[in-house]
N, C-alpha and C positions, 0 to 999 in steps of 0.2 A: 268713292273709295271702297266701298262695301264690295262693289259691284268688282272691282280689280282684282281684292285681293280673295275674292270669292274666285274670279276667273285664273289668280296666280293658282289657289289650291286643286283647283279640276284640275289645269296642266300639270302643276307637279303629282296628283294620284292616277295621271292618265299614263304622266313619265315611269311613275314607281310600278304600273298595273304593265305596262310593255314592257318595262327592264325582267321585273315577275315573269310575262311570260316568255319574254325570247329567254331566261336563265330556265326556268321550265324546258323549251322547247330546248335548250343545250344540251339539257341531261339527260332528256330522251336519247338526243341522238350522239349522247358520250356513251349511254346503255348500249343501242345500236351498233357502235362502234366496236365493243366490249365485243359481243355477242358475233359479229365479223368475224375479230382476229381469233376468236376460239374456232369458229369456222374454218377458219384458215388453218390454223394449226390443228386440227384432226386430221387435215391433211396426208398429213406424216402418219405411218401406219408404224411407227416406233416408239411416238407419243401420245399419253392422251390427256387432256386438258379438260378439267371437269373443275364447275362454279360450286364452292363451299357457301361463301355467300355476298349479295350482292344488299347493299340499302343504298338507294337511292333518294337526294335531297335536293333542295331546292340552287344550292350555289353548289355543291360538292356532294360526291357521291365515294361509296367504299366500297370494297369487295377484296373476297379472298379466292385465292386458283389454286388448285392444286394439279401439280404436272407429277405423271407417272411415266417410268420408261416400260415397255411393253420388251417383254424377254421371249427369243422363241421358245415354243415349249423343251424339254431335256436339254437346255444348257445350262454348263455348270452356275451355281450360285457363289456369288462373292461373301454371301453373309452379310455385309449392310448393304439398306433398302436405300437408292438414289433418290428415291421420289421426296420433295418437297413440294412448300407452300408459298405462292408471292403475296401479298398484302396490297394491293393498289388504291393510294386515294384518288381521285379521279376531280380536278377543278374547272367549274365548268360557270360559264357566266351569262351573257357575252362576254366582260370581263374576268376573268378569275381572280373578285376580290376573296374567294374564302380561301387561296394560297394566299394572300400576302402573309409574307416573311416567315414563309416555308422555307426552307435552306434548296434553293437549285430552281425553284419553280417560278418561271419569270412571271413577270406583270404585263402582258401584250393581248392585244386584241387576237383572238383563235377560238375557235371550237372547244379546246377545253386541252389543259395539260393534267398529266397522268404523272403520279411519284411513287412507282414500284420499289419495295425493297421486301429481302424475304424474310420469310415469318422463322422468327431465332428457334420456334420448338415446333416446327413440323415435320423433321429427322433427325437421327441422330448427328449426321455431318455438320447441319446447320446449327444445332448448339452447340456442335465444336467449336464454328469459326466464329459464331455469334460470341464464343467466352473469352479468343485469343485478340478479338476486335474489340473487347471490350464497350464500351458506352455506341462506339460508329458502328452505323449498318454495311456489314462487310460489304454489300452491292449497292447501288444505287441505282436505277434506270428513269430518267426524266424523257416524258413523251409530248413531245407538242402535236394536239391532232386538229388538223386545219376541220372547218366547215364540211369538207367533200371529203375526209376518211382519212387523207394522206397525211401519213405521222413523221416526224422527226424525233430521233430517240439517241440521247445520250445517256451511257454506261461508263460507269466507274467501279473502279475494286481500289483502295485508298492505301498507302505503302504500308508495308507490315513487319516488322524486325521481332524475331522468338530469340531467346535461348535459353536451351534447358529446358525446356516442355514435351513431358511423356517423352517419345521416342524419338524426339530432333534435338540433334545438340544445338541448332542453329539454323535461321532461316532469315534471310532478309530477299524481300519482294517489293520491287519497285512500282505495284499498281498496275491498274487496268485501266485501256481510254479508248473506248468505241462509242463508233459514232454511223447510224444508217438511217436514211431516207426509205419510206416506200409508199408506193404511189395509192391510189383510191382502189382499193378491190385488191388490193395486193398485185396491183398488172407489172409493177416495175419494183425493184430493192436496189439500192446504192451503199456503199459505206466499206466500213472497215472496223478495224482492232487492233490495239494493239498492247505489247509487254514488252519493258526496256530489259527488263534483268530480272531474273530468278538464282536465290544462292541458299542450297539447303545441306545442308552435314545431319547422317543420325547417328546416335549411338549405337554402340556393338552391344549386341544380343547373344547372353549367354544361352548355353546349351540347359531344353529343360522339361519334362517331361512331353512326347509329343511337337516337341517342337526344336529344330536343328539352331547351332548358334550359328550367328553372323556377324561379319565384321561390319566396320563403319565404313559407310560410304556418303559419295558427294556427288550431288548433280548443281550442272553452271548451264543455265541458259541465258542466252543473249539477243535480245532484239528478234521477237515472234510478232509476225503480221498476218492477217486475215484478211483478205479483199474480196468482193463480191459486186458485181455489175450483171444485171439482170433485167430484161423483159417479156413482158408475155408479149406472144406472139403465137403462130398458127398453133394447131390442137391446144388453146391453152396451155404450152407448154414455157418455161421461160428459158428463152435462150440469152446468151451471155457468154462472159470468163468470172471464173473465181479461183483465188492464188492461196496459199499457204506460203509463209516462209521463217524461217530461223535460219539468225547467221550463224549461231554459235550453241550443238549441244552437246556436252561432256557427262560422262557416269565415272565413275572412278572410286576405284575397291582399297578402302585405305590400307590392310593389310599388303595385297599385291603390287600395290600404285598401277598399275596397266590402266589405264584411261580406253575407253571409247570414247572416240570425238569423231561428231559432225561438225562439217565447217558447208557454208551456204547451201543449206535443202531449200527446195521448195518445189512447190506441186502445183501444179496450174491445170485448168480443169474447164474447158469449153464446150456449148452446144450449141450448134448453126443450123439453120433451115438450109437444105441440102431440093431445092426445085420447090415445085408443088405441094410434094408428097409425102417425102422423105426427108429424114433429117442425118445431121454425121454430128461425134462426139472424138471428144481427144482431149487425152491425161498425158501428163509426162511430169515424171519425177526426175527430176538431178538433185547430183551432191558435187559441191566444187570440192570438197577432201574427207574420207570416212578413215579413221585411224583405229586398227583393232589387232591385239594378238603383234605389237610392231610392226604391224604388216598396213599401208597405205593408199590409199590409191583417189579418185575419180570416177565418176558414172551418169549414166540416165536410161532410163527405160520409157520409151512412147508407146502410146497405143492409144490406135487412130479405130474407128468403127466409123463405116461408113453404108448408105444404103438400105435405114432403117426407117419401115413405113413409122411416120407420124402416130399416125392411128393406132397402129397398134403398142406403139411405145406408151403412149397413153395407159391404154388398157391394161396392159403389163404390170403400171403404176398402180392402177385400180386392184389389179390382180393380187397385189402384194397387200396392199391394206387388205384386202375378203380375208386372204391366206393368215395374215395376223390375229384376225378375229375368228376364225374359225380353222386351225392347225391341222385340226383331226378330221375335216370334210373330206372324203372320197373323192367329191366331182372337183375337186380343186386342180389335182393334179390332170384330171382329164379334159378343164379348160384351158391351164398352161396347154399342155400338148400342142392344140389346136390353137394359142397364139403364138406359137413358136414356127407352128406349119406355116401363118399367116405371114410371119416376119422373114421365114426363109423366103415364102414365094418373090420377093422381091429383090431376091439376091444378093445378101448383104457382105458385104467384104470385112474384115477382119487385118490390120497390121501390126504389127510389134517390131520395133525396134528398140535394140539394147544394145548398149557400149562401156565400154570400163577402160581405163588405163592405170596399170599398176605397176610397183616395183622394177617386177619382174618381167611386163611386157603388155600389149593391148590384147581387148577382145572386140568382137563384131560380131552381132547376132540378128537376123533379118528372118520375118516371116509374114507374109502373106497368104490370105485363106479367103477363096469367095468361094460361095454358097447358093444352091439352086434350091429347087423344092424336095421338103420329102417322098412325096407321091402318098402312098397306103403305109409306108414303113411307121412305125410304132416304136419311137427309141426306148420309150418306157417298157416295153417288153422285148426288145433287140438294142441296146445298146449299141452295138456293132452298123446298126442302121445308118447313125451318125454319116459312116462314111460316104453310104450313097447321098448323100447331101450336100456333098462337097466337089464343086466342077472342078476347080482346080487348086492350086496351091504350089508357093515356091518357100523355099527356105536357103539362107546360105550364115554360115560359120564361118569365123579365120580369127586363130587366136594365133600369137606370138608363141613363136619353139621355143623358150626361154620358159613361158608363164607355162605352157602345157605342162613338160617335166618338171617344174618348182609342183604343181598343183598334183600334178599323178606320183610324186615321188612320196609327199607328206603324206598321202594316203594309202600309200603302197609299203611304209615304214613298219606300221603295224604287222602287215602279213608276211614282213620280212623277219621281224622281231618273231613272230612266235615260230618260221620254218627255222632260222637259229637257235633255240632255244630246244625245240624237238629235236634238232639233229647234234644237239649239243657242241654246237658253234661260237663264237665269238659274238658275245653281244654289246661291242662298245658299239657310240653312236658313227664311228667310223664306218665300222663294217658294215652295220645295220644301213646306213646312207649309199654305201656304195652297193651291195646287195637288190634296196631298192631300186636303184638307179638300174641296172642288172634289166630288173624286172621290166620295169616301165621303157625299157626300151626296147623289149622284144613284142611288149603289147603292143606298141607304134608300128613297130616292122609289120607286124601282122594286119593291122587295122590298113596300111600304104599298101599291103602287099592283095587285099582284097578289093581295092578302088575304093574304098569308100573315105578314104583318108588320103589327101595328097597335102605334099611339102614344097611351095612355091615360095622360093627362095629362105629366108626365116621364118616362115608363116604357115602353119597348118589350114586349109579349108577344106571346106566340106561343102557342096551343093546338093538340094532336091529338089524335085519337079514333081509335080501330081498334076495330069491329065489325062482327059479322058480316060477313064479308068486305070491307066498306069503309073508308075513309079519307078521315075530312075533316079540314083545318088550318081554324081559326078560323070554324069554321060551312062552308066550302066544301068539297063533294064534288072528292077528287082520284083519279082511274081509275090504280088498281096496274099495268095491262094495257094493249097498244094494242090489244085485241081490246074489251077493257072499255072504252077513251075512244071506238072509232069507237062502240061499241054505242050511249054515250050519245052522242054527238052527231047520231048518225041519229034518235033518239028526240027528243032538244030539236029540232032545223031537220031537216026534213023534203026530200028532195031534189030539185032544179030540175029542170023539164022542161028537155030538150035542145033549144037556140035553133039551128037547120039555117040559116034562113033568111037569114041573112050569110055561110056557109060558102059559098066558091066550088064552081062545079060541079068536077068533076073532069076532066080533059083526055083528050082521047077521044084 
């Protein structure tokens, strides 16, 4: 019996002396992990992420971060400091029995979970919202971090209703719920976020020493999402899509009631391996309706980059972290340079596409730009250099004769308004309207009347072409140089004999 319950107690301190150490061996490598993601986030040459402090324990471990935003040097100042502090307990086991009935930190076999919230006085902003949150920590971030590094992390901001506080008459915020995956090394990020409703009113400010009054105004946002899908892939770079979106944002000046209103934004944002070598990028912003000034419409603007070495895209990266740490270095601008020469050599293309449809009529704006080497040219001391960089290039324009005159006549109002006024004319909004009108229609004649403007059917357009060293708009040759226009124009007319024979003699 002796002998059993002698052999029960070695297995149970053999059991207690391995649970000891694999919870040991967790918090190393929750330390580990720690020390990772700060690595990962210096990344970013906008943030820097510096350990306050770190104690480390046997089931559970603590530490405090503090994140700074990095400002370039000579911009302006807002006056409050952004930078706070997170707090992270950090539960590590094999088990994580030192969370049980932690609020959010589950009970499951992992590497260890993480319950970040921020420190209520490490800014002034955070003891703002740490006062209007009351007893709840206005954020919340629960991290599950497997064995091999790869975390799951869920984010919460908890609903929040004010009224009557300092400068909001009112404010109800339906919370925050993000939710991201990322893989061991940071090679892959999955997830999202998102905000059902924001509803804020402040109060009017009166007028008072140094500072102008203002009326009360209202912002409504509706349904904001954040997506991101990412992996690393060649040059360490992570290629993917990442979306912004809101369905619904309005401003509105209670005095005036004029509203701006966004109705469906979003920005979507991709980077693809493009061969071997090279990589292409593309952003595009739409609005399904913008409402401003009673004036309405629709839009988007693309822009596609394509034919960008790898390698140097990288470097670029790098380039800009050095650049943040050192503003004032000399050689900085003179390795740009030379990654700039690197990234033309591969001839990178450049597109933009823009469209609008408004009230008054549509727009269509189209531009294409490829790009050769600079040779010796030095744009940093020739500016103008740029252009021998450029093999060729097209552009084309076509706006609706409707929206042209609506948009040159609003602006052409003013300098109608003050020629009536100096000539002591009529200045109702009549005359003033028709005057303009006047104006902006002889600018058009003149612009059709040079080719560089043509009227196909209700449609103004406008074409340009760059090659080979030339430039035509709408079929017509335009001379970059006035070495280049005399050249051509001694080539077309040919030069006149000099007429003596009326010139008086000269006075003796």
């Amino acid at each position: 019996m002796k002998k059993l319950v002698s052999g029960i107690v070695i297995i149970l301190v053999l059991a207690a002396a391995g649970f000891t150490g694999a919870a040991y061996w967790a918090g190393i490598q929750a330390q580990r992990w720690y020390e990772e993601a700060l690595a990962q986030g210096a990344k970013n040459p906008n943030i820097k992420f510096s350990t306050v402090s770190y104690h480390r324990g046997l089931f559970s471990s603590q530490s405090v971060t503090r994140i700074q935003f990095v400002m370039p040097e000579g911009s302006p100042s807002t006056g409050a400091d952004p930078s706070f502090s997170i707090r992270q307990d950090i539960y590590h086991g094999p088990l994580p029995l030192a969370g049980r009935g932690v609020a959010g930190v589950p009970m499951q076999w992992t590497g260890s979970v993480v319950r970040a919230v921020l420190e209520p006085d490490s800014s002034a902003w955070t003891r703002e919202l740490a006062k209007v949150y009351g007893n709840q920590p206005p954020v919340v971030a629960i991290s599950k971090i497997g064995f091999d590094g790869a975390s799951d992390t869920h984010i919460t901001m908890p609903p929040l209703t004010l009224n009557n506080v300092d400068e909001v008459q009112s404010l109800k915020f339906s919370g925050l719920q993000g939710q991201f995956q990322v893989a061991p090394k940071a090679t892959a990020v999955q997830g999202g976020m998102t905000v059902a409703s924001l509803e804020a009113v402040s109060k009017p400010v009166a007028a008072s020493e140094g500072q102008a009054a203002s009326s009360a105004g209202q912002v409504n946002l509706r349904d904001l999402s954040l997506k991101v899908n990412q992996r690393q892939g060649a040059f360490d770079l992570l290629f993917g899509e990442s979306s912004f979106k809101i369905s619904e944002l309005s401003v509105k000046d209670q005095n005036t009631g004029m509203p701006f209103l966004i109705n469906d934004l979003s920005i979507n944002a991709s980077l693809t391996p493009q061969g071997a070598q090279q990589v292409a990028a593309e952003m595009l912003i739409k609005a399904g309706k913008v409402t401003a000034d009673q004036q309405s419409g629709e839009g988007s603007f693309k822009l596609t980059l394509r034919n960008l070495d790898g390698a140097t895209v990288v470097q670029l990266q790098q380039w800009q972290e050095k650049f943040a740490a050192n503003p004032n270095d000399p050689q900085m601008l003179d390795e740009l340079l030379k990654l700039v020469k690197t990234l033309l050599n591969g001839k990178p293309e450049f597109l933009i596409d823009s469209q609008a449809k408004l009230a008054q009529g549509d727009w269509r704006g189209q531009l294409t730009l490829n790009f050769q080497s600079l040779g010796d040219v030095n744009p940093l001391l020739d500016p103008s250099g740029l252009m021998k960089a450029l093999e060729k290039g097209a552009a084309e324009v076509a706006v609706s004769k409707p929206l042209v005159e609506a948009l040159l006549i609003n602006s052409a109002k003013e300098t109608a308004l003050a020629q009536a006024q100096k000539q002591g004319s009529a200045t109702d909004d009549a005359t003033i309207q028709s005057l303009a009108a006047q104006q902006v229609a002889q600018q058009l004649q003149g612009l059709m009347a040079t080719g560089f403007v043509k009227l196909d059917g209700d449609t103004y357009k406008s074409t340009a072409k760059f090659e080979n060293g030339k430039l035509s708009v709408n079929g017509q040759d335009i001379p970059l140089t006035a070495g280049v226009a005399d050249s051509a124009t001694d080539e077309e007319t040919p030069p006149e004999e000099p007429d003596t024979a009326e010139e008086p003699a000269p006075h003796q």
